[in-house]
Every structure is written in C-alpha cells, then in structure tokens.
PDB file of N, CA, C and O in Angstrom:
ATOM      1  N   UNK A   1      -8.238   1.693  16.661  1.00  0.00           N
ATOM      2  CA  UNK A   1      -7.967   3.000  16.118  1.00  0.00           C
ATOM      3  C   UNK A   1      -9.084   3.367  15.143  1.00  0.00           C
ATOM      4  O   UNK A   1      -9.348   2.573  14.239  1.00  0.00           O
ATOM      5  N   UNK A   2      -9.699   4.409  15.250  1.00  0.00           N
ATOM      6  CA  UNK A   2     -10.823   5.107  14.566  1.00  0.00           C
ATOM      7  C   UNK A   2      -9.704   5.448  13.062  1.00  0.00           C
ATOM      8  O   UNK A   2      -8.476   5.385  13.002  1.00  0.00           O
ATOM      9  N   UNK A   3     -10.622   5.775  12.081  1.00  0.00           N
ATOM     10  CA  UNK A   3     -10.120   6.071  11.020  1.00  0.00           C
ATOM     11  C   UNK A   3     -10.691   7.122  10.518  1.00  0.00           C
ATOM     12  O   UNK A   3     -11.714   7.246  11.192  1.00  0.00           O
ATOM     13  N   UNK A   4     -10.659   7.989   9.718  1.00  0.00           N
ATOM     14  CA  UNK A   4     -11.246   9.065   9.121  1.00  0.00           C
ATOM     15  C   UNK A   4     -11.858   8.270   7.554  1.00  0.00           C
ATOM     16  O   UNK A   4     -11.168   7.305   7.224  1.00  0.00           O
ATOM     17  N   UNK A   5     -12.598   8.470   6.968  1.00  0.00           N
ATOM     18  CA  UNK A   5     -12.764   8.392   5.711  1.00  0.00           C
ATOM     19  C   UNK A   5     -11.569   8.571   4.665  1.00  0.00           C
ATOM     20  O   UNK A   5     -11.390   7.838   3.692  1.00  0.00           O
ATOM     21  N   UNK A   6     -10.738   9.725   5.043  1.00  0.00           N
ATOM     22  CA  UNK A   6      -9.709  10.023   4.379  1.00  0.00           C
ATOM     23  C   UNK A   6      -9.125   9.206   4.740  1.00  0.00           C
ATOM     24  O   UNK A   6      -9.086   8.255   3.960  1.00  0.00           O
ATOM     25  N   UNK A   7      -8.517   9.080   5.765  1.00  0.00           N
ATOM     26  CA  UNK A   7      -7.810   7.541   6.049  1.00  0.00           C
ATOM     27  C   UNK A   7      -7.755   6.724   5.443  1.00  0.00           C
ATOM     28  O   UNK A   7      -6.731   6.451   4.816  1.00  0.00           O
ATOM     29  N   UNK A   8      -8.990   5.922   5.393  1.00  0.00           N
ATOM     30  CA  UNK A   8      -9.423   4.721   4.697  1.00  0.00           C
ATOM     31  C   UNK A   8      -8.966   4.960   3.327  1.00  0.00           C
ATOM     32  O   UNK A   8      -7.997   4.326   2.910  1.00  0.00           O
ATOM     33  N   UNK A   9      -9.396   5.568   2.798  1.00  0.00           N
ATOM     34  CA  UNK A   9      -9.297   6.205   1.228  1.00  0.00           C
ATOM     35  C   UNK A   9      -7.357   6.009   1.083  1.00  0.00           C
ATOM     36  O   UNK A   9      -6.816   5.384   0.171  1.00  0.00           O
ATOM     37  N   UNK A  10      -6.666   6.667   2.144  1.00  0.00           N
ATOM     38  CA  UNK A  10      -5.466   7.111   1.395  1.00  0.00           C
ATOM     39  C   UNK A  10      -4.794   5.033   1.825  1.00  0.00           C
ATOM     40  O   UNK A  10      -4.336   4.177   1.068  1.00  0.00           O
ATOM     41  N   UNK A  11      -5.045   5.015   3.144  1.00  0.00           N
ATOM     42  CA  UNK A  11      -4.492   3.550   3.028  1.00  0.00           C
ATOM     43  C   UNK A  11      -5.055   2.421   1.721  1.00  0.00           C
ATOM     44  O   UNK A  11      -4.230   1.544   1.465  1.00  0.00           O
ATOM     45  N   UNK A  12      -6.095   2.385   1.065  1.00  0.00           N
ATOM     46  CA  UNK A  12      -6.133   1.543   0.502  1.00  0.00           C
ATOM     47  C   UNK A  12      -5.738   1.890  -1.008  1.00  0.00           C
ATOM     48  O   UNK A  12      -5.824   1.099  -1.947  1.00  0.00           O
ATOM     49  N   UNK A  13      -5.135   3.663  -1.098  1.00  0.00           N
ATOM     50  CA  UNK A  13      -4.266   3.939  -2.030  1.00  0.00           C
ATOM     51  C   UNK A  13      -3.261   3.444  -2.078  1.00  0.00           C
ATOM     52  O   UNK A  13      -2.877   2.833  -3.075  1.00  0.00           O
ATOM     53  N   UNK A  14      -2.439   3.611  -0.793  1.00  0.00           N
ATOM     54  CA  UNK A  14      -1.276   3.237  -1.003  1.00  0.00           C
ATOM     55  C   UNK A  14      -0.971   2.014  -0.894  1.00  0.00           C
ATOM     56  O   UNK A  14       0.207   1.741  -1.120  1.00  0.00           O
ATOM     57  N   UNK A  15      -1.820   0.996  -0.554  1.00  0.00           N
ATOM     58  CA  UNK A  15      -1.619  -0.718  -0.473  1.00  0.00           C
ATOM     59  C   UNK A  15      -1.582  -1.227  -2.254  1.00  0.00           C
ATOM     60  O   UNK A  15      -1.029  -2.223  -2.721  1.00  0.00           O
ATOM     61  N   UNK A  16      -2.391  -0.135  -2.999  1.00  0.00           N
ATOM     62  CA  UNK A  16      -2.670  -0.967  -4.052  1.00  0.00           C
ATOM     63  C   UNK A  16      -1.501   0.190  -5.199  1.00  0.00           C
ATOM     64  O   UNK A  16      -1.336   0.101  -6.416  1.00  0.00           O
ATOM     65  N   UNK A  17      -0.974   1.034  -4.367  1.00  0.00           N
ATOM     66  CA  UNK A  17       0.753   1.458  -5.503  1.00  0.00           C
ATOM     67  C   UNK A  17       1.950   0.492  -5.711  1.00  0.00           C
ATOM     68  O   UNK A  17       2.140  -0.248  -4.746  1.00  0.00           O
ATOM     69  N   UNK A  18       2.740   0.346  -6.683  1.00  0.00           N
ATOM     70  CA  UNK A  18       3.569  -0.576  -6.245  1.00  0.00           C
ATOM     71  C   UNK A  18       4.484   0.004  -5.758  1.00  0.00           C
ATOM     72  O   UNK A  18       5.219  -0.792  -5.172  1.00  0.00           O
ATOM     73  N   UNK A  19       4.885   1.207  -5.691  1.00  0.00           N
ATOM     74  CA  UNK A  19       6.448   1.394  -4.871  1.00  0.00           C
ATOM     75  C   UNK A  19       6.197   1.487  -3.394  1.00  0.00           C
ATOM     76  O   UNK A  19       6.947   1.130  -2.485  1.00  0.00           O
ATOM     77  N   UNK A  20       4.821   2.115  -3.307  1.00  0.00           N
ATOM     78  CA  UNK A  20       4.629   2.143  -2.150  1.00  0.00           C
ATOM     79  C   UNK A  20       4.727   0.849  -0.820  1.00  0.00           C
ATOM     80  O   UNK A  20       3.821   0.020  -0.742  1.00  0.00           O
ATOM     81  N   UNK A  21       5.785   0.821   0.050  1.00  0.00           N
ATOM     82  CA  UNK A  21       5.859  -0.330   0.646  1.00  0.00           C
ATOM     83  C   UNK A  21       5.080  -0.647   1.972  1.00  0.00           C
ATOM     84  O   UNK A  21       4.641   0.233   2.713  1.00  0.00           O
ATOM     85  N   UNK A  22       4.973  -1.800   2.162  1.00  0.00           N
ATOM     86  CA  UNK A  22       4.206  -1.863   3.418  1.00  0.00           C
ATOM     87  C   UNK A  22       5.078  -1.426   4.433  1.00  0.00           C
ATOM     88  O   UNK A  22       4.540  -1.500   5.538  1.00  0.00           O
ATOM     89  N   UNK A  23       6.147  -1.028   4.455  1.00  0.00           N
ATOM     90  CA  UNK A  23       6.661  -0.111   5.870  1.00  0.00           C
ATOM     91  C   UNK A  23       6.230   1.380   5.937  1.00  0.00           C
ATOM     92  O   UNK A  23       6.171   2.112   6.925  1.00  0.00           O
ATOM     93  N   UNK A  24       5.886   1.699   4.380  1.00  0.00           N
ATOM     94  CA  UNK A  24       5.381   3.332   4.700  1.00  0.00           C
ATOM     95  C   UNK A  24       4.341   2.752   5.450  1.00  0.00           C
ATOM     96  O   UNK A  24       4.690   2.752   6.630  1.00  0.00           O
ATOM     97  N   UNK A  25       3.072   2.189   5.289  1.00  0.00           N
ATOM     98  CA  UNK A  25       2.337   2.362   5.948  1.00  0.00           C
ATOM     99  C   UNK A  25       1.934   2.093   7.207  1.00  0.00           C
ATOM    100  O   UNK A  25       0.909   2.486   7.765  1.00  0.00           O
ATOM    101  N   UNK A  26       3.267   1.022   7.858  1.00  0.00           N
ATOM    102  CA  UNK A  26       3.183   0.599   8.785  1.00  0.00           C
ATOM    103  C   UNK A  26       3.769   2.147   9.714  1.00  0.00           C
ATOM    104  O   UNK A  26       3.340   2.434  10.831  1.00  0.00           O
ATOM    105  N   UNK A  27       4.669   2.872   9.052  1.00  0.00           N
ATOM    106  CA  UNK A  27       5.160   4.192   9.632  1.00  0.00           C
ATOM    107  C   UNK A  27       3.973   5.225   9.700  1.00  0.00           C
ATOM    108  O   UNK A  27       3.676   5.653  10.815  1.00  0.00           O
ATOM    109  N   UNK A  28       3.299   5.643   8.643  1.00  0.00           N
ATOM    110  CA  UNK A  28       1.977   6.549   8.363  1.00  0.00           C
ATOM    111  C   UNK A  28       1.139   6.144   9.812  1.00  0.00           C
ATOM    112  O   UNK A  28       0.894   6.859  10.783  1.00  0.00           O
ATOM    113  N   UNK A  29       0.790   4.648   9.546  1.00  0.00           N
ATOM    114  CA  UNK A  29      -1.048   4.165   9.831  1.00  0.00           C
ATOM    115  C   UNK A  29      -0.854   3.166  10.762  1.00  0.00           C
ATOM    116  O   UNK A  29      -1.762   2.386  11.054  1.00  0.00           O
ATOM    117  N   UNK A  30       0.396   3.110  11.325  1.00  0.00           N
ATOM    118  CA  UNK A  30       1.072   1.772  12.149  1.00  0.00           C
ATOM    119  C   UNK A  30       0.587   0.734  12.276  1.00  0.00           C
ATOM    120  O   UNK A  30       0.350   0.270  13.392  1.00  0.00           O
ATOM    121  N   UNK A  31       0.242  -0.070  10.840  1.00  0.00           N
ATOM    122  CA  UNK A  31      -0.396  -1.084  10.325  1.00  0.00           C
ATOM    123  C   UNK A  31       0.626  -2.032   9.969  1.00  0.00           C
ATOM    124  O   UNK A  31       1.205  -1.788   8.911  1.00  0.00           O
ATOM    125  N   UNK A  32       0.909  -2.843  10.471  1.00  0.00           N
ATOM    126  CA  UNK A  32       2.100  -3.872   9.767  1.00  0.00           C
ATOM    127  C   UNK A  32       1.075  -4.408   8.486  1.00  0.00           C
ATOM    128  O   UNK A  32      -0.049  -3.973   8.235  1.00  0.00           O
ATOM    129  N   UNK A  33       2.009  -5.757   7.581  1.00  0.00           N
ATOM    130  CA  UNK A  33       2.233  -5.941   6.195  1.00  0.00           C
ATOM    131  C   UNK A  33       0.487  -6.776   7.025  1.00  0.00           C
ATOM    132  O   UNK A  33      -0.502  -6.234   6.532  1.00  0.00           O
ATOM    133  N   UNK A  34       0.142  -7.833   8.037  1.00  0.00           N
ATOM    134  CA  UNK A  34      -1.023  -8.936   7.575  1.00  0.00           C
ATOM    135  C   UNK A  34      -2.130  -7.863   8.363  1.00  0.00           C
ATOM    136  O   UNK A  34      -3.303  -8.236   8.384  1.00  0.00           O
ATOM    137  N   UNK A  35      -1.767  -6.461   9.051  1.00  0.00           N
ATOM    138  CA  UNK A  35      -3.072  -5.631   9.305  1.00  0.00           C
ATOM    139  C   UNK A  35      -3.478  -4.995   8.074  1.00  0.00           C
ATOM    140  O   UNK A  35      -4.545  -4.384   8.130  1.00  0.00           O
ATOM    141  N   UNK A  36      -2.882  -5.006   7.010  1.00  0.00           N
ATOM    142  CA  UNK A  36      -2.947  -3.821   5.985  1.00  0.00           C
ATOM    143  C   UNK A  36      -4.164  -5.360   4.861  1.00  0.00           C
ATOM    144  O   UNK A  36      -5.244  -5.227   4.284  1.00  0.00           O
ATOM    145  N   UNK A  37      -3.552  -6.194   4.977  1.00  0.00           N
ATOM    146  CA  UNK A  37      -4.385  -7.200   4.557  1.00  0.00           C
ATOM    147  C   UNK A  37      -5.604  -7.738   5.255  1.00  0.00           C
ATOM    148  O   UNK A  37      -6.519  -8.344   4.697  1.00  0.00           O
ATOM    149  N   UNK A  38      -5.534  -7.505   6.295  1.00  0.00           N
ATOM    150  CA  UNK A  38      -6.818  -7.814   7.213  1.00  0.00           C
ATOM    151  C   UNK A  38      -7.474  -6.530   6.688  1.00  0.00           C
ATOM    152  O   UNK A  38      -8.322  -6.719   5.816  1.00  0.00           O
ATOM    153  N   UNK A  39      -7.276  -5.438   7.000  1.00  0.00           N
ATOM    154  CA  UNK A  39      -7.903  -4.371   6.241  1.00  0.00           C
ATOM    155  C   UNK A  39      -8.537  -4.545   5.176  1.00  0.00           C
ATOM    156  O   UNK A  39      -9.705  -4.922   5.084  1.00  0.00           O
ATOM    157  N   UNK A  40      -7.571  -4.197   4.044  1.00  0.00           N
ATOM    158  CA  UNK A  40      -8.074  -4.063   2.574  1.00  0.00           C
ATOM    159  C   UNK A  40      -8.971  -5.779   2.600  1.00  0.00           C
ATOM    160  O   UNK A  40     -10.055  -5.585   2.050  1.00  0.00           O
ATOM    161  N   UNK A  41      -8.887  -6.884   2.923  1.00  0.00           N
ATOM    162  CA  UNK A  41     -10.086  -7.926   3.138  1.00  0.00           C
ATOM    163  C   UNK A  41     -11.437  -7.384   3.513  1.00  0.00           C
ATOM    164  O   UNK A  41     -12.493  -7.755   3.002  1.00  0.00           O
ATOM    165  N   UNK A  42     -11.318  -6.528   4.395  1.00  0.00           N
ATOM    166  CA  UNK A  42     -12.415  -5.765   4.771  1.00  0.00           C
ATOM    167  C   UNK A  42     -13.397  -4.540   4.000  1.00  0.00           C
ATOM    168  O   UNK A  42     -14.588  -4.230   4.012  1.00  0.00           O
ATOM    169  N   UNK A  43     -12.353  -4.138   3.444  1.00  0.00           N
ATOM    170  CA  UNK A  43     -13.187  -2.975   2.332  1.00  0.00           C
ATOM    171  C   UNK A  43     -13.100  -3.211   0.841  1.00  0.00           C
ATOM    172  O   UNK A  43     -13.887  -2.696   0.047  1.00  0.00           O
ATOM    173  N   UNK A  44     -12.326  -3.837   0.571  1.00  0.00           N
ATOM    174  CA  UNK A  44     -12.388  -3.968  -0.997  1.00  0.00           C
ATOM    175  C   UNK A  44     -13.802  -5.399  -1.010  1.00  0.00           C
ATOM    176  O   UNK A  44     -14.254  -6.164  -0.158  1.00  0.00           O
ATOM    177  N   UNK A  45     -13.966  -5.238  -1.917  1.00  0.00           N
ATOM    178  CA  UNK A  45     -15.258  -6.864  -2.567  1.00  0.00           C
ATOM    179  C   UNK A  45     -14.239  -7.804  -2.755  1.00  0.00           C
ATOM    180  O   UNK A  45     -13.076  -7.473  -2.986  1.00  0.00           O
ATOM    181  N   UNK A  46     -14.736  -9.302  -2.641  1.00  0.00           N
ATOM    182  CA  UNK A  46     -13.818 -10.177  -2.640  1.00  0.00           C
ATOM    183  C   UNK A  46     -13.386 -10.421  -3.594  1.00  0.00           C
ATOM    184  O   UNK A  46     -12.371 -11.082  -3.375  1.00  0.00           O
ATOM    185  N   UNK A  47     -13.547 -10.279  -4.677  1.00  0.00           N
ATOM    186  CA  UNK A  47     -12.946 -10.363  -5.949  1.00  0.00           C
ATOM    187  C   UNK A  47     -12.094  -9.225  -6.074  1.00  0.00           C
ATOM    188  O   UNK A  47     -11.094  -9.431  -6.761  1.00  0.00           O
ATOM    189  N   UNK A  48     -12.213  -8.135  -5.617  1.00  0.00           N
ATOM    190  CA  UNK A  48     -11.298  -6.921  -5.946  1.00  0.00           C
ATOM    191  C   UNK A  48      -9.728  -7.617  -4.955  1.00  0.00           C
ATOM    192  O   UNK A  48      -8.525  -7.682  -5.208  1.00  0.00           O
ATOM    193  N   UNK A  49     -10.628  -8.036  -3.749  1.00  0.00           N
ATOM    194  CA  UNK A  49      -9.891  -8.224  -3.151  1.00  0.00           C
ATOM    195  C   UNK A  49      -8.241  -9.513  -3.274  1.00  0.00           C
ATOM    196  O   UNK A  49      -7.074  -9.441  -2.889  1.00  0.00           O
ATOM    197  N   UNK A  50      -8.972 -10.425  -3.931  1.00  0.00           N
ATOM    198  CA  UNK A  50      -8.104 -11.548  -4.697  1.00  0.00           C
ATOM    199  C   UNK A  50      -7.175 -10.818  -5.332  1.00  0.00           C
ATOM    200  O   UNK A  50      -6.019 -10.728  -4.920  1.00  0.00           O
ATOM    201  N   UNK A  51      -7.700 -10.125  -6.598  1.00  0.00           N
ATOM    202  CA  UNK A  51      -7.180  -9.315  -7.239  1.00  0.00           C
ATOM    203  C   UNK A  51      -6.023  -8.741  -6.402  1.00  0.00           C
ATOM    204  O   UNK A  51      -5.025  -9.461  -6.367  1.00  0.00           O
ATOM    205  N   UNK A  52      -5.957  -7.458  -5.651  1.00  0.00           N
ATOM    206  CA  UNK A  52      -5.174  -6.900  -4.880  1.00  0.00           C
ATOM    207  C   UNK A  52      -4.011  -7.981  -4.365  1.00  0.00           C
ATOM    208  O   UNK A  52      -2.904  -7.796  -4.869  1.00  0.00           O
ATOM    209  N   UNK A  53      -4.124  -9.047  -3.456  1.00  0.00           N
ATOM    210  CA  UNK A  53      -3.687 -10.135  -2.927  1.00  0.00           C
ATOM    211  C   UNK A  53      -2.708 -10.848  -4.457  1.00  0.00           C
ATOM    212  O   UNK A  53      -1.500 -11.038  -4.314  1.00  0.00           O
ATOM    213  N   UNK A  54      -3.273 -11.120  -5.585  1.00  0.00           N
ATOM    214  CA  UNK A  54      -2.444 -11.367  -6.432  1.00  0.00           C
ATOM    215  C   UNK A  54      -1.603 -10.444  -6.847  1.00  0.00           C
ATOM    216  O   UNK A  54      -0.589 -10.922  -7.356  1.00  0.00           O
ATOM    217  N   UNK A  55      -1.663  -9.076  -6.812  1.00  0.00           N
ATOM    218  CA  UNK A  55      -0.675  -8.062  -7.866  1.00  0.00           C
ATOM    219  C   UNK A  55       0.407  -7.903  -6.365  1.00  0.00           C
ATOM    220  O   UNK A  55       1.628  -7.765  -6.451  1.00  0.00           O
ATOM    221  N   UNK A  56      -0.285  -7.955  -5.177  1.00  0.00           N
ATOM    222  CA  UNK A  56       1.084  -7.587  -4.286  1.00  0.00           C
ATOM    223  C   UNK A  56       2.206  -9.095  -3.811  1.00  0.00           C
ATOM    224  O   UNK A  56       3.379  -9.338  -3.527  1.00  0.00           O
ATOM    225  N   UNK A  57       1.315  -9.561  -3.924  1.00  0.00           N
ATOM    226  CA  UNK A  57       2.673 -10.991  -4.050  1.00  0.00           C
ATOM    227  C   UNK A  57       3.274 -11.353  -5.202  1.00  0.00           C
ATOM    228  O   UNK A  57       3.790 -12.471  -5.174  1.00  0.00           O
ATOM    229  N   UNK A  58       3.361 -10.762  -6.174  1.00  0.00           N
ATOM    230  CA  UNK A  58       4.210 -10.793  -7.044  1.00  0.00           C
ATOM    231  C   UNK A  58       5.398  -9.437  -7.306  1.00  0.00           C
ATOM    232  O   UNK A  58       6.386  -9.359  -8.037  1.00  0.00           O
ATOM    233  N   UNK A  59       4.698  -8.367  -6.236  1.00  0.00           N
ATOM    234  CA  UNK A  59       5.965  -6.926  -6.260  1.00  0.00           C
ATOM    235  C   UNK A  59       7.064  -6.903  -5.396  1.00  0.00           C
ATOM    236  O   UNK A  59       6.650  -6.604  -4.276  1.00  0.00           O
ATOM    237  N   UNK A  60       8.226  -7.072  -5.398  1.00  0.00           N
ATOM    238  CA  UNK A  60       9.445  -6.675  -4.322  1.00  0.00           C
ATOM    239  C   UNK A  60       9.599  -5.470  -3.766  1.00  0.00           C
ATOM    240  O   UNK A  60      10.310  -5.151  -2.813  1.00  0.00           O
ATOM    241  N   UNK A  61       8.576  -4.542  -4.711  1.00  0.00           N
ATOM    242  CA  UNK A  61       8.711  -2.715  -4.409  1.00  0.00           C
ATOM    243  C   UNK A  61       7.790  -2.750  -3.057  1.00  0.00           C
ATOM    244  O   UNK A  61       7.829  -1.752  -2.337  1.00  0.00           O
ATOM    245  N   UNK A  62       7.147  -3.610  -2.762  1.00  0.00           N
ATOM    246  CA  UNK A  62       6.249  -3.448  -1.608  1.00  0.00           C
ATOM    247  C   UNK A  62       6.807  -4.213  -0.305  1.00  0.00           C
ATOM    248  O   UNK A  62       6.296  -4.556   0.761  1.00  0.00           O
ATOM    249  N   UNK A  63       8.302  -4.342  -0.973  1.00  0.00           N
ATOM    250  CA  UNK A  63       8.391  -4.729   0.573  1.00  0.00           C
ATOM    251  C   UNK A  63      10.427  -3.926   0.691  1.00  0.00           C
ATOM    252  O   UNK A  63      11.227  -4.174  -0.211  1.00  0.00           O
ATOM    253  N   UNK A  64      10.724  -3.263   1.624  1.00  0.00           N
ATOM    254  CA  UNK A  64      11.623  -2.790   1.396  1.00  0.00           C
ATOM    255  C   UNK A  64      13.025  -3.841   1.315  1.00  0.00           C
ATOM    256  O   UNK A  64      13.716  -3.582   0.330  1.00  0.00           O
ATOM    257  N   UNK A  65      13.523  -4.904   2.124  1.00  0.00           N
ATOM    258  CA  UNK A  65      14.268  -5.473   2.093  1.00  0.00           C
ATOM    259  C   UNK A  65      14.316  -5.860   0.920  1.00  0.00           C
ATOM    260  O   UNK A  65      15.451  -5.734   0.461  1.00  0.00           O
ATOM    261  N   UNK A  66      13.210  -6.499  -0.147  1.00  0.00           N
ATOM    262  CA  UNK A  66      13.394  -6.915  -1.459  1.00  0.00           C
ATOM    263  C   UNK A  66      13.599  -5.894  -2.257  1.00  0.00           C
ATOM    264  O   UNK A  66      13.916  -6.193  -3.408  1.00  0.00           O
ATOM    265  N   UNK A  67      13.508  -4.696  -1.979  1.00  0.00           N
ATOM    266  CA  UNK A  67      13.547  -3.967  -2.991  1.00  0.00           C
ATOM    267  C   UNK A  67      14.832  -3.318  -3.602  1.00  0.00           C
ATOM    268  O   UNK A  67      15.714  -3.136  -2.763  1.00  0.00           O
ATOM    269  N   UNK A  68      15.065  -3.017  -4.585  1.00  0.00           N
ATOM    270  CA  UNK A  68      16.047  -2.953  -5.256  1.00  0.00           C
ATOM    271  C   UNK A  68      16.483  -1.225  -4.948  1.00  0.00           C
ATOM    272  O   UNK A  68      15.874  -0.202  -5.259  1.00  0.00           O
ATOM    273  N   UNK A  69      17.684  -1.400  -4.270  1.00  0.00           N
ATOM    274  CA  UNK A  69      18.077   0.040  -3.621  1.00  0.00           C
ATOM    275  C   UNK A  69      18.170   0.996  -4.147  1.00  0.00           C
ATOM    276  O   UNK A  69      18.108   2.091  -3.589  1.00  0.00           O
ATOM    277  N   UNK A  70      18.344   0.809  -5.367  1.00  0.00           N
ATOM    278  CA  UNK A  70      18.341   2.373  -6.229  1.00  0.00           C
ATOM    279  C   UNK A  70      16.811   2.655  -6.579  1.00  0.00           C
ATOM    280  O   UNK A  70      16.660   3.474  -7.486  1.00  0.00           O
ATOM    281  N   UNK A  71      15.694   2.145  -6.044  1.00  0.00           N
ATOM    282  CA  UNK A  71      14.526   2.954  -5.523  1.00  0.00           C
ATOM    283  C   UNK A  71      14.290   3.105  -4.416  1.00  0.00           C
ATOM    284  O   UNK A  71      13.941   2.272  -3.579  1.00  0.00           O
ATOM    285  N   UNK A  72      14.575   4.885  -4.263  1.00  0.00           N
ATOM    286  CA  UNK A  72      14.164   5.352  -3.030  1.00  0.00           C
ATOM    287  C   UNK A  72      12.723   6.164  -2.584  1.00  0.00           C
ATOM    288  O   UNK A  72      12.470   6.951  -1.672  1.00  0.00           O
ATOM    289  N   UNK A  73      12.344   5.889  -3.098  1.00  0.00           N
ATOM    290  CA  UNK A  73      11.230   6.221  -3.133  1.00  0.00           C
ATOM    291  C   UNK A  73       9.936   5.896  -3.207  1.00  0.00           C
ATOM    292  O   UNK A  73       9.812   4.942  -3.976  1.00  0.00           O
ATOM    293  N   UNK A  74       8.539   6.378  -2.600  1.00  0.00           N
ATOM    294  CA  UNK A  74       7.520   5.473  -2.428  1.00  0.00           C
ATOM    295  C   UNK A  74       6.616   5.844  -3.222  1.00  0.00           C
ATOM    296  O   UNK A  74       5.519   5.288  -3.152  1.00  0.00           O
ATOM    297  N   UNK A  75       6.815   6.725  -4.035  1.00  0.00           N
ATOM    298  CA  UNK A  75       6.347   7.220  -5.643  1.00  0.00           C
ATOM    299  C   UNK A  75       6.762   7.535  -7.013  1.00  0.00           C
ATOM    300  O   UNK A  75       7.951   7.806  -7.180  1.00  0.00           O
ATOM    301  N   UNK A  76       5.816   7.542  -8.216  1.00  0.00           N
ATOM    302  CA  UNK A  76       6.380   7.906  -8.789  1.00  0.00           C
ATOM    303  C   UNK A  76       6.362   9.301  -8.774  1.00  0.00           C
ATOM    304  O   UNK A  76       5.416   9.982  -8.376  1.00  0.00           O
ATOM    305  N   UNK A  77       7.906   9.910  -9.416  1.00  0.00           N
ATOM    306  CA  UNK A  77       7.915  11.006  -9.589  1.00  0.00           C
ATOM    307  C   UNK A  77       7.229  11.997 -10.437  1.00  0.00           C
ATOM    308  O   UNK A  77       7.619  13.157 -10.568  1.00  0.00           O
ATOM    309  N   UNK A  78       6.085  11.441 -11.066  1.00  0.00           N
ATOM    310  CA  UNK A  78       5.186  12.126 -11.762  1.00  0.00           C
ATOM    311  C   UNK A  78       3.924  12.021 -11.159  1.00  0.00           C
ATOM    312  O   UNK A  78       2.930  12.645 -11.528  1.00  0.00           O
ATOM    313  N   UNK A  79       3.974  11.205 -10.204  1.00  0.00           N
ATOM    314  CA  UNK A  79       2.507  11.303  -9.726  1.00  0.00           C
ATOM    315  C   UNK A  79       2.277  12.497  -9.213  1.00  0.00           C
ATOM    316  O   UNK A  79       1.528  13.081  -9.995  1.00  0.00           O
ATOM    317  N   UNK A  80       2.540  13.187  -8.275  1.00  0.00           N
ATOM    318  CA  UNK A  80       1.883  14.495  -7.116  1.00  0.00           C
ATOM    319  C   UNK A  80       2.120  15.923  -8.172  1.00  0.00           C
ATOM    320  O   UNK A  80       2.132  17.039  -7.651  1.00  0.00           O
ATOM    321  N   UNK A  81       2.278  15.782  -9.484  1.00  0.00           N
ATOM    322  CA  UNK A  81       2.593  17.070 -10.075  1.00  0.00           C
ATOM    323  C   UNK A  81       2.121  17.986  -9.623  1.00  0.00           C
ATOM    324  O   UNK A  81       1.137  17.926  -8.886  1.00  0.00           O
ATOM    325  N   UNK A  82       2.816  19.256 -10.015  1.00  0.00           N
ATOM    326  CA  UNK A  82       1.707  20.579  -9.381  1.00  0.00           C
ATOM    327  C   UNK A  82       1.863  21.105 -10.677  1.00  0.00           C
ATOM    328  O   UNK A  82       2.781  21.092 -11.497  1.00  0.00           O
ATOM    329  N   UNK A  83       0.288  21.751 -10.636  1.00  0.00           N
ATOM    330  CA  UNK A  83      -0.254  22.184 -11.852  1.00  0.00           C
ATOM    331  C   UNK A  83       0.359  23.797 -12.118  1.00  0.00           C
ATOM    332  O   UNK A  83       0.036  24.421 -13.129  1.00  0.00           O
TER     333      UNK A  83
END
C-alpha cells in the first residue's frame, strides 16, 4: 500500500497518542498492532524509536480490550479545538 506523506505524518501521530488505540489504526490504515511497529521502526531514528516502543508498552489506552471503558474515545477532548 502506497502512502501519502499525509499518511505517514497522521499514522505516526496517532501511534505516538495515548488514547489513541492500535485498533483505530488498524480501522483508518488497516495496519494491525506489529505493522504499526514495523512501520514507526522504519521512520522514526532508533533512539526515537526505543523511546516510542517504551511509552507504548506501558499504556492500556492503546490497546482497547485493556482499556478502561469509561474511555471512549481516541482523543482528547481538547485536542481538535476550533478556533
């Protein structure tokens, strides 16, 4: 699958949000949870990349079964404000 720039850009946004779960993006970009990591291995630097790899194995918000049901949502509600 070809990607757009924007693409790229918004998937490796939303890998590195925490509410955002790896099923949105497997729904968005039909990337399951170890393509989204084969990915971001690929574009982030390896140190960014560690980085990334450590903050998401420690979140339950990134994965929906762990996540705690009274968040429904794959943002925060202050993020997309309109001005």
């Amino acid at each position: 699958m070809a990607l757009s720039a924007e693409d790229i850009s918004r998937i490796i946004e939303m890998a590195w949000e925490d509410r955002t779960p790896f099923e949105a993006i497997k729904h968005q970009y039909d990337m399951n949870e170890s393509e989204v990591i084969r990915f971001m291995r690929r574009q982030l630097k390896p140190s960014s990349f560690r980085h990334w790899r450590t903050r998401v194995s420690s979140r339950t918000t990134k994965h929906l079964k762990l996540r705690n049901p009274d968040i429904s949502r794959g943002y925060c509600s202050t993020q997309y404000k309109q001005r």
